[in-house]
Structures are given as structure tokens and as C-alpha cells.
ZATOR-415916 format. One record per residue (C-alpha): x, y, z. Coordinates in steps of 0.5 Angstrom, whole numbers, padded with zeros to 4 digits, always signed. Example, Ala and Ser with C-alpha at 12.3 -4.5 7.8 and 13.67 -1.06 7.14 Angstrom:
! ZATOR-415916
+0025-0009+0016 +0027-0002+0014 
***
This chain:
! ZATOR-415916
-0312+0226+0283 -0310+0233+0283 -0303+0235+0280 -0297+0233+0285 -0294+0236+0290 -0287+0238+0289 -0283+0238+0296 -0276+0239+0296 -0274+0236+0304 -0275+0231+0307 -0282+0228+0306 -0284+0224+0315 -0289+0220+0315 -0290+0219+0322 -0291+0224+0328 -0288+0219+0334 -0282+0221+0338 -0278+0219+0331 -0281+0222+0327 -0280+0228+0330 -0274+0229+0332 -0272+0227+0326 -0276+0233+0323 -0272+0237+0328 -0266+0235+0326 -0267+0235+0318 -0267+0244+0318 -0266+0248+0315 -0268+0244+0310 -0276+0245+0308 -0280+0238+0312 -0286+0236+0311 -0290+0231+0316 -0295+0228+0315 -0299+0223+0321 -0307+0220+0320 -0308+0223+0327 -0307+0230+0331 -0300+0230+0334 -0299+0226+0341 -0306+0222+0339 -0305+0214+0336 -0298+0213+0337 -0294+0208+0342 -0289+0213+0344 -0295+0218+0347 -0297+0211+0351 -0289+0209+0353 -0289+0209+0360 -0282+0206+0363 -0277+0212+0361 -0271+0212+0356 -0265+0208+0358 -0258+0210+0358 -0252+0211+0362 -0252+0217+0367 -0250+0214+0373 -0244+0214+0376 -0242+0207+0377 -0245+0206+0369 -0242+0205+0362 -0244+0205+0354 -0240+0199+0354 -0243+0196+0360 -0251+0198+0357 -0249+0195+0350 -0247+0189+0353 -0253+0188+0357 -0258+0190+0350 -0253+0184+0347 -0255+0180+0353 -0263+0181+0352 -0263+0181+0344 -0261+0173+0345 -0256+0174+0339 -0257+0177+0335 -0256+0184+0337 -0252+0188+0332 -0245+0190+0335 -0244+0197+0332 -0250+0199+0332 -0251+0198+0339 -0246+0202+0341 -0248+0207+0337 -0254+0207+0340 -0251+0207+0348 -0246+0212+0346 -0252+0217+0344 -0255+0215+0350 -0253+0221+0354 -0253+0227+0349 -0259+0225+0347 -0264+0225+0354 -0259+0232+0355 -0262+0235+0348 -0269+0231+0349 -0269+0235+0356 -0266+0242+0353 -0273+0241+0349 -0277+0241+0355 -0278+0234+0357 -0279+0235+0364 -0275+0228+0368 -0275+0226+0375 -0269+0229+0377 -0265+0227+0384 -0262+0232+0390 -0256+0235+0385 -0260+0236+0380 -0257+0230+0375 -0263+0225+0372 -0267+0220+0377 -0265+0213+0374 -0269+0207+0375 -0268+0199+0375 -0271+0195+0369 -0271+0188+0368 -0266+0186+0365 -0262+0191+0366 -0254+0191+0371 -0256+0198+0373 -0260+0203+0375 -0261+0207+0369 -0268+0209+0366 -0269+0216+0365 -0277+0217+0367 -0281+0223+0367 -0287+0222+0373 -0286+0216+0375 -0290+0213+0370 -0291+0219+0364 -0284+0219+0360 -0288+0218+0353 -0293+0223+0353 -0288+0229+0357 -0283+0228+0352 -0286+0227+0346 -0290+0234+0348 -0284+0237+0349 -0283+0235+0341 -0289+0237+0339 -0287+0244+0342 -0281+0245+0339 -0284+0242+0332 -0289+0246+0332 -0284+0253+0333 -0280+0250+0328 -0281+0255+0322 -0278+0249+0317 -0283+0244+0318 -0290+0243+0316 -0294+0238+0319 -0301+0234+0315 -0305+0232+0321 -0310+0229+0316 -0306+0224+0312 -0305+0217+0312 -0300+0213+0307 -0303+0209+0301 -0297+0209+0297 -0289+0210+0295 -0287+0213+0290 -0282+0210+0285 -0278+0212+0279 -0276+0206+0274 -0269+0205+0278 -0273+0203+0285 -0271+0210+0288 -0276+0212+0293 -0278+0219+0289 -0284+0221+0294 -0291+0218+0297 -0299+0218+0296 -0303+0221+0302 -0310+0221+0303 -0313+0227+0306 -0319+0229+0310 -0325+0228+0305 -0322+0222+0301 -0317+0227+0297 -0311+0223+0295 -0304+0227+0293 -0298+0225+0290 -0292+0228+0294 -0285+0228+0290 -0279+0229+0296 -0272+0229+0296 -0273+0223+0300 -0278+0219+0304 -0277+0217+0312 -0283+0212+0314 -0283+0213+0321 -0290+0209+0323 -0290+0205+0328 -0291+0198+0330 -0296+0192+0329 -0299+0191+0335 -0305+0193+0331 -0306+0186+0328 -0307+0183+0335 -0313+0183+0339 -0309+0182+0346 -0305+0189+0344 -0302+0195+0349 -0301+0199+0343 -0305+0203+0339 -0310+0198+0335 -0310+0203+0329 -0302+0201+0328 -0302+0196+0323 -0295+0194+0319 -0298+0199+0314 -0291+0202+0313 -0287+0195+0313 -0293+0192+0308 -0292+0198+0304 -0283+0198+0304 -0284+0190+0302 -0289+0192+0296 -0284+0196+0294 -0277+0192+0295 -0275+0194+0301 -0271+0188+0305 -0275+0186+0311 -0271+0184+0318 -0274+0178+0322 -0281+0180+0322 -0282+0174+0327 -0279+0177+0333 -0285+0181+0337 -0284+0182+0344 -0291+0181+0349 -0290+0186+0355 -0292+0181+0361 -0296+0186+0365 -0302+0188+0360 -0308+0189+0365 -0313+0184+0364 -0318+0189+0365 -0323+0188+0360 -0321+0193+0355 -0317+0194+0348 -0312+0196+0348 -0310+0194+0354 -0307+0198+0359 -0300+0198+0360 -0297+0196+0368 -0290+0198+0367 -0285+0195+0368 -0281+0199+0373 -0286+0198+0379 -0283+0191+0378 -0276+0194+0378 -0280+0197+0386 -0281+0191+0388 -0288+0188+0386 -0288+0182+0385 -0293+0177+0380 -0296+0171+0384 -0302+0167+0382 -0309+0168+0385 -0307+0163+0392 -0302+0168+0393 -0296+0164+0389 -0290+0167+0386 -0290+0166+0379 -0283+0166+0377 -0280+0164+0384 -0278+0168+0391 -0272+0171+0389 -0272+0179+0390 -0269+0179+0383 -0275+0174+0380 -0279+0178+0376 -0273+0182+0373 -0271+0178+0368 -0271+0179+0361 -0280+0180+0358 -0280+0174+0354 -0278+0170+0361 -0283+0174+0364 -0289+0173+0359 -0288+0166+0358 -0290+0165+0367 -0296+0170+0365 -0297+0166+0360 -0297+0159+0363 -0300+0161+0370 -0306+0163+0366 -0307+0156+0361 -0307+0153+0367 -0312+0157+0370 -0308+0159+0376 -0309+0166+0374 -0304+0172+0373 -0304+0179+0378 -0299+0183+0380 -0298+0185+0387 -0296+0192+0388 -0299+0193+0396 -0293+0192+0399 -0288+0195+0394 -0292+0202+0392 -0298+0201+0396 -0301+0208+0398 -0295+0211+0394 -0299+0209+0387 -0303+0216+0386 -0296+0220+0386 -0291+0215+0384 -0294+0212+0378 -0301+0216+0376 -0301+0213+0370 -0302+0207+0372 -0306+0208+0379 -0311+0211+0373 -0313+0207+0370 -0314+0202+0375 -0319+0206+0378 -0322+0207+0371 -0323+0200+0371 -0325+0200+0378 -0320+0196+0381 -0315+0200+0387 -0309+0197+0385 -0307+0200+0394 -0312+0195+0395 -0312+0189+0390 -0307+0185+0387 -0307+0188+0378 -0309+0181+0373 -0305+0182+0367 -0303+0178+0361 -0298+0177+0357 -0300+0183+0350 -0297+0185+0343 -0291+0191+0346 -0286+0192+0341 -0285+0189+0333 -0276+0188+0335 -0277+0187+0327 -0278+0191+0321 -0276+0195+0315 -0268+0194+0316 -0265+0200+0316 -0258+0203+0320 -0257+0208+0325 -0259+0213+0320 -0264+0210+0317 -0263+0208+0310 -0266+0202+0307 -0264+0198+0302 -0268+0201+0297 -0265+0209+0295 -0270+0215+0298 -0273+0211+0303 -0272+0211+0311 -0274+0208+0316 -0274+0210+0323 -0278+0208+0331 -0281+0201+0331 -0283+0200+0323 -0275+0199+0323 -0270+0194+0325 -0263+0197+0325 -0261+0191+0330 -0261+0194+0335 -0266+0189+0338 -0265+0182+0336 -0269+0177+0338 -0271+0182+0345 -0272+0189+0346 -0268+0191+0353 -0273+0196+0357 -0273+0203+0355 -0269+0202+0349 -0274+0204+0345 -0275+0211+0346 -0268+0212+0346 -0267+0209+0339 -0274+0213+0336 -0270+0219+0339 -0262+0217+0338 -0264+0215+0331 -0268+0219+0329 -0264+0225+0329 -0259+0221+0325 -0265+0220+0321 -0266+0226+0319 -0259+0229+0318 -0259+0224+0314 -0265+0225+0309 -0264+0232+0309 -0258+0231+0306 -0261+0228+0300 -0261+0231+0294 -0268+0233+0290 -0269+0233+0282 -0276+0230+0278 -0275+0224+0273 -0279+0224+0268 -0282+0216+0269 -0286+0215+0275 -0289+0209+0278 -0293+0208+0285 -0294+0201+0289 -0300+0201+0294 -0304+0197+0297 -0311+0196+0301 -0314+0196+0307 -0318+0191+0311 -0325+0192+0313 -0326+0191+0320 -0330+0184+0321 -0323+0182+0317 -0318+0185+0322 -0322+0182+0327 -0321+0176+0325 -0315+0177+0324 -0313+0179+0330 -0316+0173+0333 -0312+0169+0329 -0306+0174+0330 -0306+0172+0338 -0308+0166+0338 -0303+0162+0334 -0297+0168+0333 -0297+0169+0340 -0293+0168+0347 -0291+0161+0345 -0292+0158+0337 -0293+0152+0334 -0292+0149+0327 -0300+0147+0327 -0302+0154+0331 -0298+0158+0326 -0300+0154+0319 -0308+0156+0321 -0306+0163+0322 -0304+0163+0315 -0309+0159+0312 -0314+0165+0316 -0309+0170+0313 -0310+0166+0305 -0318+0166+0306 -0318+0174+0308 -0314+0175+0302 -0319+0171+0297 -0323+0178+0299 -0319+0183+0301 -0313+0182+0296 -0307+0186+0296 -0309+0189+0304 -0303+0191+0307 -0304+0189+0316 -0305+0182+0312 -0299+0182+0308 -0294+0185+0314 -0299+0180+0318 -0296+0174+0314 -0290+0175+0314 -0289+0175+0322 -0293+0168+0322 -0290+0166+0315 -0282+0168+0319 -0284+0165+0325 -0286+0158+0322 -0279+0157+0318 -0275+0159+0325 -0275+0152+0328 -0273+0154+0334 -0273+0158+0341 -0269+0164+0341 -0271+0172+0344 -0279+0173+0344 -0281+0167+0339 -0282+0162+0343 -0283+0154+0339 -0286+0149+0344 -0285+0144+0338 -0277+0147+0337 -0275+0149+0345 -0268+0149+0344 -0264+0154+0341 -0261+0154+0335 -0253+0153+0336 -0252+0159+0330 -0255+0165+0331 -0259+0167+0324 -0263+0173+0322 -0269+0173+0317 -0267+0177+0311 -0273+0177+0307 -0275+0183+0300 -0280+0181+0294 -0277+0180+0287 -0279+0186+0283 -0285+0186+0281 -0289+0190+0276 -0292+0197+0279 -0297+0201+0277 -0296+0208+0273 -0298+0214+0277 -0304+0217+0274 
***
């Protein structure tokens, strides 16, 4: 291992759209990013389709947008976090927009806005339809790029944290290209990198997002928040590929509907039916499927010849799998889309461990709870990201003379096929105790040869929170605990301090 390198900034490992913006917004102060693959490839932000939520309509409101977010969230959506989140809405699709986001705009010139479900107003930001993840997150990639106070690694993957003898977060272990390994001492470390979807076989994400950094922020003591609560998108495209493709949500807020193969609807006739929150949803995609009556999403009539303009995206991808969604009803099924758990953090992104951020999917700030409203998430990446990294770069710099680093392993690919077989089988759209217990011993014997493997540590403990929440609440479904508890709890988990390894 060569001598470390001594960063004095924030140190961003991720290169999504949290990631970047808190790049962007931590300068003047020297930052160092650092992603595993070229910017825009294998992150969900680039794949993100519906748009970013926020209150630009007239007739909409913070406070009204806040009270929908706490609606879905069944809960346990933290209240001020929330409203810093909506009222960053506006401002932050204007600064995303000054960035070169090009959103669809309406005759006037103020922003386009679409239904999801869920949602009491129209009031997602989209960009071409279906294209408002890869626009945006180009656009940053831009501004990234000519930002003279930021450096970006595209060949670093994260193999540890960096600790002094208090528990302060000094710095990180990157493998670079070639298998060189680097210690990078910074005056603080943001962890922006992504969800777990990865772990699943049924996924809309991309499969090399594992939970690494989540593992990797409990090794080191971070508190991890409600891990059990992932969110499966309803609308996968059952098409033969991993990862699955993604139906966004808004052609159901155009008016496709989700019938059975006779032509039935799945959620009822109601205009409105296929508009509720994505747990309900998931579940009728879910249930049509276990009893063989099949699940597809209708867009003839709704979209029809529109498709190729309106939603290119998804018309696409359709027709790479030979299916012409003008012609023919789309078969979906219910994927892992969004970890609502995670590293917990606040709108700013500090952890319970000093030095340490968190930001994007790998974080739970609360905002989320127990269900993720459509198109919260990128406006969370953005509005929290540039919290973030205001925040990290007012971090102060110095070295300490006692260094430690925790880190774990990867898992060789039979293993994580396991496991995501495992994963989406029993951790699922709906959950049981036997289902859950079996995933866990599969997690116990992977871990007899593959000790220390961080997609089984974050593995566990999303299996290992959703057998002890003996109950229905949000995107964790018991079928033997229907009824949703009286109380709403959070799951609050951290390690006991543990021994950690001397840096070499």
C-alpha cells in the first residue's frame, strides 16, 4: 500500500446526482469524488424516470406536498426534515435548471408538472417524458466537470473507513484500477452511494448497487434507520432481463391502467385506482401474479401512438424486447426500487459517527418512512446534497497520530446469486416469519465462506429488522402481522464497538 494521501476537503464517494451536487456545493473547498464507474453509468439516478417532486403549481403548497409525503410514509415520516425537504423543492429544480437540466416546460414558459400517485397535485418536474435522471444528472456531470475545485476518480471502489482512536471518520480506503489500494486522509468523508437493490434477483437498479457503504457505515458504528423498509416499484417489466426495466409510474398518472391477462383490472375500475401509494400497488401485481392471472399494464388507449415522443424511454426498451407497448399490453411485476432505510442522517447529512456523511438512497434522513412518495427521491439527492456538502465542507482538517481502518469483503458472484434469490423470495413484496427465518439462515451459511462480506452484512440486517417488525406498515408487508401496529416505531440499530484493524 503506497503512503496515504492527504485530502484537505471533502472526500464524496459516489458520482449520482447526491453526490454531485454536493460536490458542487462543497467549493471553494478542494473536493475529491470518487465513483467505481465513469460518471452517468451504474448509478439509479441516471435510470430515474418520473422526474422530481416539488411544488411549482399554483394552486400547490410546501406544506400541502409535505402533508402528502407524510401521508404515504404510513407514519413514520419525520415532520421537519420533511418540510425542509419540500420547502427546498422550488429552488432546487431552479438551481438544477440553471445547471442545464432541460425540463419540459408549459406555454408560459414555467415547468411542465405531472400526477403521481399519491400525490394531491400535479407536481412533477419531468424532462422528456420519461428521461428527468440521465438529463439532470448530465447536466451535473457538466457543471462537475468545469468545477475547478473538484477532482473525480472514475476507478475507485470503497473498501473501507478511515477512523482515528475516538471513532472520528478521518478518511477512506480506495482500490484503484489494477488492484492499488489507497488510504485517503480528508477532513471529511460523505458516503453517497446508493441503494441496495443489488441484493435482489428482481431489481429496477443497477445490480452492482449492494449496500456496501451502508455495511461499511455499521462496521464502523454508524446508527442504521429502518433498513427493513424497501420499496418495490410495481411496474418492473417483466421481460426477461436483469435489471429489469422500469414502466414509469406517470404513464399510470396518463391514464394506463393494470389489468390481468383477461382484461381485468387489478385494482378496480376507479379512474384514480391505479394511483394509490406503491406498496398498495405492488401488492395487486403481486397477488394477480401468485394466482396465475398475470399482471400487464395497458397503455393503448392512454398513450397509444404518443409512446415514442411522450415516453421514449420506455417505448425503447419495449421494443428492444420485442414488444410494442401501441399494440400490446407491458407484463410487470413488483422489483426492488428504492432502500427508504439506511445510514440515519439529517438534512445535512451528518451521521451519529463525527466526519462521516450520508446522503442519496444509502441515507435515511426520514423523510421516507415507511413509503417513498414518487419522485421524492431526486429532489432529496439534490436538496440534501447541497446541504451536504456545504456541510462537509466546513469541516476542519487536521491528522492524529492513531489510525485504524474498518473494512470488509466482497462476495464472489455464485454467493450474491444466492443471495438474491434468497433476497426476493422471502425479503420481498410480502414477508412472513418462516420466509424471513430461511433467508437468514441462507445469509448464515454464505457467511461460513464469505466471512465479513459487506452485500451479506446489509443483507442481514434488512431480513433481520423485517422479522422483528411484527407488523404491516408502508413497503414491509407481513401476511402473518397484517394489522398495523397502534404505535409508530422506528428501527434503530448501531454495532457495539468492536476492535478495529491498525492501518498498515
Amino acid at each position: 500500500m503506497t503512503a496515504p494521501i492527504i485530502h484537505d476537503g471533502p472526500l464524496i464517494i459516489g458520482g449520482g446526482l447526491a453526490g454531485l451536487s454536493a460536490a458542487l456545493e462543497a467549493g471553494p473547498r478542494p473536493t475529491l469524488v470518487v465513483t467505481p464507474m465513469p460518471l452517468l453509468q451504474a448509478c439509479s439516478s441516471a435510470w430515474a424516470q418520473g422526474g422530481v417532486a416539488a411544488a411549482l403549481g399554483d394552486d400547490d403548497s410546501a406544506a400541502l406536498h409535505a402533508k402528502d409525503t407524510a401521508l404515504a410514509g404510513a407514519g413514520l415520516v419525520e415532520p421537519l426534515a420533511t418540510r425542509t425537504l419540500t420547502d427546498d423543492g422550488r429552488e432546487t429544480v431552479e438551481w438544477l435548471a440553471g445547471l442545464g437540466a432541460p425540463f419540459d416546460r408549459a406555454q408560459g414558459g414555467g415547468f411542465a408538472v405531472s400526477l403521481e400517485a399519491a400525490h394531491s397535485r400535479p407536481r412533477v418536474a419531468r424532462v422528456g417524458g420519461d428521461g428527468a435522471g440521465r438529463a439532470i444528472l448530465s447536466a451535473l456531470v457538466a457543471a462537475v466537470r468545469a468545477a475547478p475545485h473538484v477532482t473525480v476518480w472514475e476507478d475507485g471502489r470503497l473498501c473501507g473507513l478511515i477512523q482515528d482512536a475516538s471513532g472520528r471518520v478521518r478518511g477512506a480506503l480506495i482500490e484503484r484500477s489494477g488492484g492499488r489500494r489507497v488510504q485517503v486522509l480528508a477532513a471529511s468523508v460523505v458516503l453517497a452511494t446508493g441503494g441496495a437493490g443489488g441484493l435482489y434477483a428482481q431489481t429496477t437498479t443497477p445490480a452492482a448497487l449492494l449496500g456496501e457503504g451502508l455495511a461499511l457505515a455499521w462496521l464502523a458504528g454508524a446508527e442504521i434507520l429502518d433498513p427493513e423498509f424497501v420499496q418495490f416499484h410495481p411496474t418492473a417489466m417483466d421481460v426477461g432481463l436483469d435489471p429489469m426495466p422500469l414502466a414509469t409510474e406517470a404513464l399510470r398518472g396518463e391514464g394506463a391502467r393494470l389489468i390481468d391477462r383477461d382484461g381485468g383490472f387489478l385494482l378496480g375500475p376507479a379512474d384514480d385506482a391505479d394511483l394509490a401509494p406503491r406498496d398498495v400497488v405492488a401488492r395487486a401485481v403481486h397477488a394477480a401474479r401468485a394466482k396465475g392471472r398475470g399482471a400487464y399494464l395497458d397503455a393503448r388507449s392512454a398513450i397509444g401512438e404518443a409512446f415514442p415522443h411522450e415516453f421514449p424511454a420506455v417505448f425503447a426498451a419495449c421494443m428492444r424486447a420485442g414488444l410494442d407497448p401501441r399494440e400490446t399490453p407491458i407484463p410487470v411485476a413488483a422489483a426492488a426500487h428504492y432502500h427508504m432505510g439506511g445510514i440515519a442522517a439529517s438534512p445535512d447529512g451528518r451521521t451519529s459517527l463525527p466526519g462521516l456523511f450520508a446522503v442519496g438512497e444509502c441515507a435515511a434522513t426520514g423523510v421516507h418512512g415507511a413509503n417513498r412518495l414518487a419522485s421524492n427521491s431526486l429532489l432529496e439527492a439534490a436538496a440534501f446534497g447541497r446541504r451536504t456538502g456545504r456541510a462537509a465542507a466546513a469541516e476542519a482538517g487536521g491528522l492524529t497520530p492513531v489510525l485504524s481502518i474498518v473494512s470488509g469483503a466482497t462476495l464472489e458472484d455464485a454467493d450474491l446469486q444466492t443471495l438474491r434469490h434468497a433476497m426476493s423470495d422471502h425479503v420481498g413484496v410480502v414477508r412472513d416469519a418462516e420466509g424471513l427465518a430461511r433467508a437468514l439462515a441462507i445469509i448464515t451459511e454464505l457467511e461460513a465462506h464469505s466471512a465479513g462480506a459487506l452485500p451479506l452484512i446489509t443483507a442481514r440486517l434488512i431480513a433481520q429488522a423485517a422479522l422483528d417488525r411484527q407488523e404491516s406498515r408502508g413497503g414491509h408487508y407481513r401476511s402473518d402481522w397484517p394489522d398495523l401496529s397502534a404505535a409508530p416505531r422506528h428501527t434503530r440499530i448501531r454495532r457495539a464497538p468492536a476492535k478495529l484493524i491498525a492501518a498498515e
